[in-house]
C-alpha positions as CSV (number, residue, x, y, z in Angstrom):
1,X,219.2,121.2,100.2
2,X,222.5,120.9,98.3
3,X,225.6,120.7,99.6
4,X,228.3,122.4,98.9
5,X,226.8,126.0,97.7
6,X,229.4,126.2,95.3
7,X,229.1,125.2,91.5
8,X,232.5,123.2,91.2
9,X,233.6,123.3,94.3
10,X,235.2,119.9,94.5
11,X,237.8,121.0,91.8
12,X,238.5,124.5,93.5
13,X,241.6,125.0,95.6
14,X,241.3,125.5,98.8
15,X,242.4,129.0,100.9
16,X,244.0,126.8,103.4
17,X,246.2,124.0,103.6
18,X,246.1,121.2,106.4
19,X,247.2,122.5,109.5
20,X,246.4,126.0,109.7
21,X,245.3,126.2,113.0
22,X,248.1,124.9,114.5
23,X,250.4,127.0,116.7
24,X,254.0,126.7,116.7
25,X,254.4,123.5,115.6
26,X,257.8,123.1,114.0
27,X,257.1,119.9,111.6
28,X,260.3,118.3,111.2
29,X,260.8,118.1,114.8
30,X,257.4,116.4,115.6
31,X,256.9,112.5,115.2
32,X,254.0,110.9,115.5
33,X,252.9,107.2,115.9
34,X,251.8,106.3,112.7
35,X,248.3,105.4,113.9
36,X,245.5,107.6,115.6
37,X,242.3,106.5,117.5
38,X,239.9,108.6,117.8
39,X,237.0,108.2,121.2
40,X,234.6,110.5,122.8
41,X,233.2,109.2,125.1
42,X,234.7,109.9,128.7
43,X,234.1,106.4,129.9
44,X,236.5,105.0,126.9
45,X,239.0,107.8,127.5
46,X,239.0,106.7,131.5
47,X,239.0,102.6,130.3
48,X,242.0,103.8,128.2
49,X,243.7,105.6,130.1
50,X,243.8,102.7,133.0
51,X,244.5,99.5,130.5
52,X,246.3,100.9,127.7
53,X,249.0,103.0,129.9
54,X,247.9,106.5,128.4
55,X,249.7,109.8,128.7
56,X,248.6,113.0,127.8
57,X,250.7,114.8,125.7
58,X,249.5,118.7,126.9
59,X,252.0,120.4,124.4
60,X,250.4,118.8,121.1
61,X,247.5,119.7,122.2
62,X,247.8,123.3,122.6
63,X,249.8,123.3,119.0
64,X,247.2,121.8,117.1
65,X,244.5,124.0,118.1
66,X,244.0,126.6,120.4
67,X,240.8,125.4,122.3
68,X,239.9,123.2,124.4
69,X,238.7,120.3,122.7
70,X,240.8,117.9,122.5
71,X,243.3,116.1,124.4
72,X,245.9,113.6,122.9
73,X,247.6,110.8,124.4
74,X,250.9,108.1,123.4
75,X,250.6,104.6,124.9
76,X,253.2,102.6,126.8
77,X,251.5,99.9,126.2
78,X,251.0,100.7,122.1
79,X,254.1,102.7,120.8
80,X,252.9,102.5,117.5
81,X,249.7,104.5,118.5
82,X,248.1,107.6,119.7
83,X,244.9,108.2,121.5
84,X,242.7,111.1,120.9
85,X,239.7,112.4,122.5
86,X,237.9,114.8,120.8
87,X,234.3,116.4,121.2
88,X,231.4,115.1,119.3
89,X,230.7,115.7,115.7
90,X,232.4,115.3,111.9
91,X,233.0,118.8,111.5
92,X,236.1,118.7,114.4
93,X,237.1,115.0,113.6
94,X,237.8,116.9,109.9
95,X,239.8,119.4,111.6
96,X,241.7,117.8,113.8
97,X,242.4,114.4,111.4
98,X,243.4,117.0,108.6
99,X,246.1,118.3,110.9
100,X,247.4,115.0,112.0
101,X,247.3,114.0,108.6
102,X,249.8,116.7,108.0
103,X,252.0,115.8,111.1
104,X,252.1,112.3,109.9
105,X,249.6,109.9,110.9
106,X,248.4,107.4,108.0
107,X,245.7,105.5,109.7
108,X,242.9,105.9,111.9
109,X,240.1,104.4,113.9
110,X,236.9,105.8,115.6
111,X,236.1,103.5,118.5
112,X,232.9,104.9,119.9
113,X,229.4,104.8,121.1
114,X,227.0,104.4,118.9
115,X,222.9,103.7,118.4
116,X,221.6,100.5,117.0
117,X,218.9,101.0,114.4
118,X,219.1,96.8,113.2
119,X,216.3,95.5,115.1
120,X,218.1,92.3,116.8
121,X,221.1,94.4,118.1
122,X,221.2,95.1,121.3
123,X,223.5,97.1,124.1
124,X,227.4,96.0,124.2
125,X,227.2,94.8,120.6
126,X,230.6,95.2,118.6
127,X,230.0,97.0,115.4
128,X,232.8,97.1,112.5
129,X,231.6,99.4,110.1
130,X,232.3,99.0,106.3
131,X,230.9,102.5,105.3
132,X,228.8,105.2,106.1
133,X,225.9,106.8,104.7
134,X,226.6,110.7,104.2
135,X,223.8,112.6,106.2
136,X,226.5,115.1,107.9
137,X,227.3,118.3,105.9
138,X,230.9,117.7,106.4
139,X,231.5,115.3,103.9
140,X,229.7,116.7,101.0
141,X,233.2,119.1,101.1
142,X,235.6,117.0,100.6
143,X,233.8,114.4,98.2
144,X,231.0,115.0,95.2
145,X,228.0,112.8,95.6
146,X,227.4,109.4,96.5
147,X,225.3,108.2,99.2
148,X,228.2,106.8,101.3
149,X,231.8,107.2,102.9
150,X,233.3,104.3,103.1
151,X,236.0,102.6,105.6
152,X,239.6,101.3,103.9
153,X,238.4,98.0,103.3
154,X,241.9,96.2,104.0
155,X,242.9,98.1,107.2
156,X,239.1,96.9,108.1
157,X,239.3,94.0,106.9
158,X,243.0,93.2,109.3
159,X,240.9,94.5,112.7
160,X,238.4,92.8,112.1
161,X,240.4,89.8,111.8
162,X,242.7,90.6,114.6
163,X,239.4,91.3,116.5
164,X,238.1,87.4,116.1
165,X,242.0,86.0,117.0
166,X,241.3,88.0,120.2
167,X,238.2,86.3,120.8
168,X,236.1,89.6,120.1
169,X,232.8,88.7,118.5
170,X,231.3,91.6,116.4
171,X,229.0,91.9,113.4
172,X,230.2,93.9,110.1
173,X,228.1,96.6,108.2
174,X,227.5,100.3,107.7
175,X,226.6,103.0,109.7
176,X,224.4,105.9,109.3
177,X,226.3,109.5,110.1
178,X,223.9,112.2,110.9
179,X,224.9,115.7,111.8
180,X,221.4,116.0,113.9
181,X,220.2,113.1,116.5
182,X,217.7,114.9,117.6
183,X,215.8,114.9,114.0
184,X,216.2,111.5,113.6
185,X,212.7,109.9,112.3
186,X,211.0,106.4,112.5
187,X,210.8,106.8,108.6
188,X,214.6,107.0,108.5
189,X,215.3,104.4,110.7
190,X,213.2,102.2,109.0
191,X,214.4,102.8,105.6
192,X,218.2,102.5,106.7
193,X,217.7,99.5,108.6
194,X,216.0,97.7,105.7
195,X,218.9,98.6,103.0
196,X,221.6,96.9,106.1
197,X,222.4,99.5,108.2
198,X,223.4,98.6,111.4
199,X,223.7,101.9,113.7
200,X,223.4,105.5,114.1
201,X,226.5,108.1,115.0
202,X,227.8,111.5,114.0
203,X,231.6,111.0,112.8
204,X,232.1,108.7,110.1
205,X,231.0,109.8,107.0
206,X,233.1,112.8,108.0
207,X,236.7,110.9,108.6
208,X,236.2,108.6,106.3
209,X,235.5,111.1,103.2
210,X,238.7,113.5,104.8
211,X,240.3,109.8,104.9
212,X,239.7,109.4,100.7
213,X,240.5,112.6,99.9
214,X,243.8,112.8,101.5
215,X,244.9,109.5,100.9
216,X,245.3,107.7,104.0
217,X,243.2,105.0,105.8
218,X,240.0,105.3,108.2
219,X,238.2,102.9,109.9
220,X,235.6,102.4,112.7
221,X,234.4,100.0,115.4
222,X,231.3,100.5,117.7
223,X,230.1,99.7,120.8
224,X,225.8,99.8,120.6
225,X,225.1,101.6,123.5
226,X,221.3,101.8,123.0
227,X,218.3,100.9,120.6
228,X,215.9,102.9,118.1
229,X,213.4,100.4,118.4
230,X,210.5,100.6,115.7
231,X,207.8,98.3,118.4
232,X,208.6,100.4,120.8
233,X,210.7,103.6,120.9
234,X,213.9,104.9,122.0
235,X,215.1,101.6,124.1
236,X,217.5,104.4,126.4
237,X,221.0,103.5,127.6
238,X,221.9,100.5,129.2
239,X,225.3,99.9,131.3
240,X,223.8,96.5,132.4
241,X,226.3,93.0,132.4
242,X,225.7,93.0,128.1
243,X,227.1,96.1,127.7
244,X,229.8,95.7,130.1
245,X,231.0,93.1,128.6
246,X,231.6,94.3,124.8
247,X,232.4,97.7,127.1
248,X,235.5,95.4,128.4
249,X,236.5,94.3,125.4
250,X,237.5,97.7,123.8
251,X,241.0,98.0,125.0
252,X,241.3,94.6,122.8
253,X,239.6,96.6,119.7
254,X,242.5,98.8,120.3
255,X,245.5,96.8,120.4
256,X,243.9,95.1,117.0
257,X,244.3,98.5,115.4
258,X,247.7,98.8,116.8
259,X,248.7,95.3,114.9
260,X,247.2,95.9,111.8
């Protein structure tokens, strides 16, 4: 299958501009932090929320879009940066990211959970990714061809960084976005893993390519939060004293973001 259906598309205009679905957002009155991390998991939102001072901000999120999928949050602790949780999936990271794009924000950062397909990696390993390869349908939209998305290399290159001052120990490579987890195939895994590809998620591909095309920065940093072993299967989740620990040093992954 080729995506999209449409001879050309890339150099058609658009029907809509960013920010369409918002509601009653008057634009010059809104200011943003400059900076927006993305989670979705609700253990990160609830670690957030207790070390990183976060507020909801109820009538943002009811102007950006009128379901319930999203809540958004400013920091005491990090003035320079909002929080926003968001469902899973690249199609709504598009969405949303488009419309904060258009309220102002010029950089972001994914900090999720995400599969480890490297064989060595294990639970509560810190992932920064360089670049994505493009298995969500999301991306082929907003760029022609080309195996991968790929992260701002200098705003990646400053967390990661930032993340070793802070005593953070990580390992750097791409990811794998696919729209479809469940179809996800020893064959695949294999292959991926043998060209450097360190883990599995859904989003990437799809903020990073809105990221390029629009002209501002993305990024993202994982926590492995469980194995696609090739000896032996699926290795399940594991909250155990190795995750916990890289689990505990996200609020750090944040405030790296908000320095860069």
């Amino acid at each position: 299958m080729v995506l999209p259906k449409t001879k050309n598309k890339h150099a058609i205009s658009p029907m809509f501009s960013m920010g369409f679905l918002m509601r009653n957002v008057d634009e010059k009155n809104v200011k943003l932090p400059g900076k927006a991390l993305i989670i979705y998991a609700n253990s990160v939102e609830e670690l957030f929320v207790k070390e990183l001072g976060l507020q909801r901000i109820p009538e943002l999120e009811k102007a950006i879009v009128n379901y319930n999928t999203l809540s958004i949050y400013e920091s005491k602790a990090l003035p320079n940066l909002m929080v926003v949780r968001l469902a899973i999936g690249a199609p709504l990271t598009a969405m949303i990211s488009e419309d904060l794009i258009r309220l102002g924000v010029k950089e972001f950062l994914i900090v999720g959970e995400a599969g480890g397909i490297r064989q060595d990696l294990a639970p509560g390993n810190l992932v920064v990714c360089t670049k994505a390869v493009r298995d969500v349908g999301t991306s082929e939209h907003y760029l022609k061809g080309g195996m991968y998305a790929r992260a701002d290399k200098s705003l990646t290159k400053k967390i990661e960084v930032l993340m070793k001052k802070s005593g953070i120990p990580s390992i750097t490579g791409p990811t794998w976005s696919i729209d479809a987890p469940y179809t996800e195939t020893r064959e695949e895994v294999e292959r991926f893993s043998k060209l450097g590809v360190l883990t599995v998620e859904m989003e990437s591909a799809g903020l990073f390519a809105v990221a390029y095309k629009r002209g501002v920065k993305a990024c993202a940093v994982f926590i492995v939060s469980d194995v696609l072993r090739l000896d032996s299967g699926w290795s399940g989740f594991d909250s155990g004293e190795s995750y916990s620990k890289g689990f505990a040093m996200l609020p750090k992954v944040a405030k790296a973001f908000a320095e860069a």
